[in-house]
C-alpha positions, 0 to 999 in steps of 0.5 A: 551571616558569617561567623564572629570566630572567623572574621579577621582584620586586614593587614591594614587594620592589623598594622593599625591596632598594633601601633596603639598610640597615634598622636592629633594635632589640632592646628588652624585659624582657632589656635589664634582666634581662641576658638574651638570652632572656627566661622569660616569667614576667617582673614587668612592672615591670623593664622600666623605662627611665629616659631613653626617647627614640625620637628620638635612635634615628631621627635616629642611624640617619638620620645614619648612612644607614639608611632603615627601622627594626624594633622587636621589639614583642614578643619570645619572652618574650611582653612586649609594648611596646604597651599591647594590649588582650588581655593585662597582660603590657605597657608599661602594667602598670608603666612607662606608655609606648608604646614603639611609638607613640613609635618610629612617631612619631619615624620619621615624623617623621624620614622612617625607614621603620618595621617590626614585629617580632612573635615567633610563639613565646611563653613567657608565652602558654606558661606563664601561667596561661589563656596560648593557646600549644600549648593544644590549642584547636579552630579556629573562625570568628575575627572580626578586625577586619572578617576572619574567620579559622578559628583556634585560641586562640593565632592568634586572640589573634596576629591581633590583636596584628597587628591592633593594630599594623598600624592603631594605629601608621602606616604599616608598612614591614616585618613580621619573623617569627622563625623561633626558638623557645624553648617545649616546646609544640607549635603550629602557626602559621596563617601563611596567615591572618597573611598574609592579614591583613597583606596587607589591612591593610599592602599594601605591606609586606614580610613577612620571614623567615617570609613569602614576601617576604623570606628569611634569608640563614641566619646571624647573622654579616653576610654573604652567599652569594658567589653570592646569587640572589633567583631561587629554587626551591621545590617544593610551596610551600617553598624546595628547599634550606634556608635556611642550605645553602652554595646555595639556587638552584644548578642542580641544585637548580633541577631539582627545582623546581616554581615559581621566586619572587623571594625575596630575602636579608636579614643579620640581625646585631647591632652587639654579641655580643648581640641585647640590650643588656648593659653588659659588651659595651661594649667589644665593639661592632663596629669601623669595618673589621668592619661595612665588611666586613659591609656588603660582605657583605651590600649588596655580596653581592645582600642588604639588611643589617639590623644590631641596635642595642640601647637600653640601659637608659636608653632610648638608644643607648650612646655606643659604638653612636653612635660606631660607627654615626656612624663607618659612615655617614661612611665609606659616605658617602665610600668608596662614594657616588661612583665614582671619576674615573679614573686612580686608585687603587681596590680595591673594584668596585661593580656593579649589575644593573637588578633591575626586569627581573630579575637576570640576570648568572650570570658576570662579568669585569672588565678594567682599563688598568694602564700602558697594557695591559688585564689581567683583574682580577676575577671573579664569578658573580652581580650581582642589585641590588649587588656590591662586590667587592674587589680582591686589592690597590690597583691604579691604573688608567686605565679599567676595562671590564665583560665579561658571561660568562654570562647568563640573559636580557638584562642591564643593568649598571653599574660604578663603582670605590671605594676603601676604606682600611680593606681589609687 
């Protein structure tokens, strides 16, 4: 097994963490049907926006300090939000637009990374007449694009959405596979084939979730572990604990390993109750506190946060969304963009490892001067690219001082202090 000290992340990866916020927007036939998870059989023709406007989405997220976006292009209903040549079950069947193309433009044009979300699971594939789902197809040479894959019908038809969307649409930042999976057929996903792809046509793009880049962090409530290592075992080509276990890279679980990867966490959560937009859940979009404290959670717990807004049926953010997401950003801004001069106040530390070489650090301490003596008054085990770890109560201090406890290899770390109002 290769040592943990000496695994590194990809400049792929690494340009990845460094984003710490991307933004989801989950958008498709559910957002008019009121649903979370579509049938499938869908008329085309609900998906009908009245005031689609891209570019209010980007330029909300680039104010409120996010760096990339994913759009579901096509989720577990099969709907697809570009026109693709190999169904009628899209944006061109009835409402005209190319919502993709439309997105990837606004992100350029704003400077926000873009990314892909393509669901493998498929009820219109499933339970449209002729549909490739679970059909029982032979694997056979597959020509896609200039590649040829051994493939069945239904990974045949997924390489070429894939294909689609990586050469029609820009550069791709991010290509997110749900792991969900509503149908009742059985099919088996040619992930090595999508990859391959992926990786031919978009080579600097993260594969997440089910790819081999980027790993769920194994809930939909925003935070991560309180020891999140991007150091992780896998034995026979998969993680040895499973995505969701309280620890996926303790010691004993590193014992069982054959190989260790860099495979780093992302916090899926949406801004609302739901993933879609529903008019009933105005009222419960996530306050300034919460999504403070998620981005503690997550950013502050070693992972990068990708938090879902939903279009409403207009095509835009909902007032409520823009509100809050202003409000985050501003916030971020001034609570964590700058370390403190001290003496002050504080309650939150701010620790970064130089993940470039690794991440290291397995515990930690700091020390304050509180009226002129040094008092411990924090620990933690790891780092990895950022820790925000709060303080039990506001202390003013004079100087702070960083102790390494425990350490897989030579660490760089910084330690900068904030102080955050909306901390209980």
């Amino acid at each position: 097994m290769n040592d943990p000290s000496a695994v590194r992340p990809s400049p792929r990866q690494l340009a990845w963490q460094r984003q710490e916020l991307t933004a989801f927007v989950h958008f498709g036939p559910n957002t008019f049907s009121d649903l979370e998870w579509g049938t499938g059989l869908e008329d085309p023709a609900i998906f009908a926006p009245t005031a689609l406007d891209c570019s209010q989405w980007v330029s909300t997220l680039v104010s409120a300090g996010f760096k990339s976006v994913i759009l579901t292009a096509k989720h577990h209903d099969g709907f697809c939000l570009w026109p693709s040549k190999y169904l009628d079950h899209t944006v061109s069947a009835a409402y005209g637009r190319d919502v993709v193309a439309e997105l990837s433009a606004a992100c350029q044009e704003g400077g926000l990374g873009f990314g892909v979300y393509l669901s493998p699971a498929d009820l219109h594939q499933e339970k449209a007449p002729g549909g490739y789902y679970g059909n029982g197809s032979p694997a056979v040479e597959s020509l896609i694009g200039e590649f040829t894959y051994v493939v069945d019908d239904y990974n045949r038809f997924y390489l070429q959405q894939l294909h689609e969307l990586l050469t029609s649409y820009g550069p791709i930042a991010e290509v997110w596979l749900d792991g969900a999976n509503p149908t009742s057929s059985a099919q088996t996903y040619a992930y090595d084939a999508w990859f391959d792809l992926i990786r031919r046509l978009a080579p600097d793009a993260t594969i997440a979730i089910g790819g081999p880049d980027v790993r769920w962090v194994g809930n939909e409530d925003g935070f991560a572990r309180e020891t999140e290592w991007s150091v992780v075992p896998f034995l026979n080509g998969s993680m040895v604990a499973a995505q969701e276990a309280s620890d996926v890279a303790g010691p004993e679980l590193m014992a069982k390993a054959d190989e260790l990867r860099w495979y780093p966490a992302e916090v899926d959560v949406s801004i609302r109750p739901g993933w879609f937009y529903h008019a009933s859940e105005d009222a419960a979009v996530k306050p300034l506190p919460e999504l403070l404290d998620i981005y503690r959670k997550s950013v502050g717990r070693n992972a990068v946060l990708l938090l879902n807004i939903p279009p409403d049926r207009r095509g835009l953010f909902a007032d409520p969304d823009v509100a809050a997401l202003n409000a985050f950003g501003a916030a971020v801004r001034e609570y964590y963009g700058t370390d403190l001069v001290l003496p002050t106040t504080i309650n939150v530390l701010d620790l970064r490892e130089d993940i470039e070489s690794g991440q290291q650090v397995e515990s930690f301490a700091v020390d304050a001067l509180v009226e002129g003596s040094w008092r411990e008054i924090a620990r933690g085990t790891t780092i990895g690219h950022r820790r925000l770890l709060p303080l039990s109560e506001p202390l003013t201090v004079s100087d702070v001082r960083f102790r390494l406890l425990s350490t897989r290899g030579e660490a760089a770390v910084t330690l900068s202090v904030h102080y955050d109002p909306t901390i209980g």
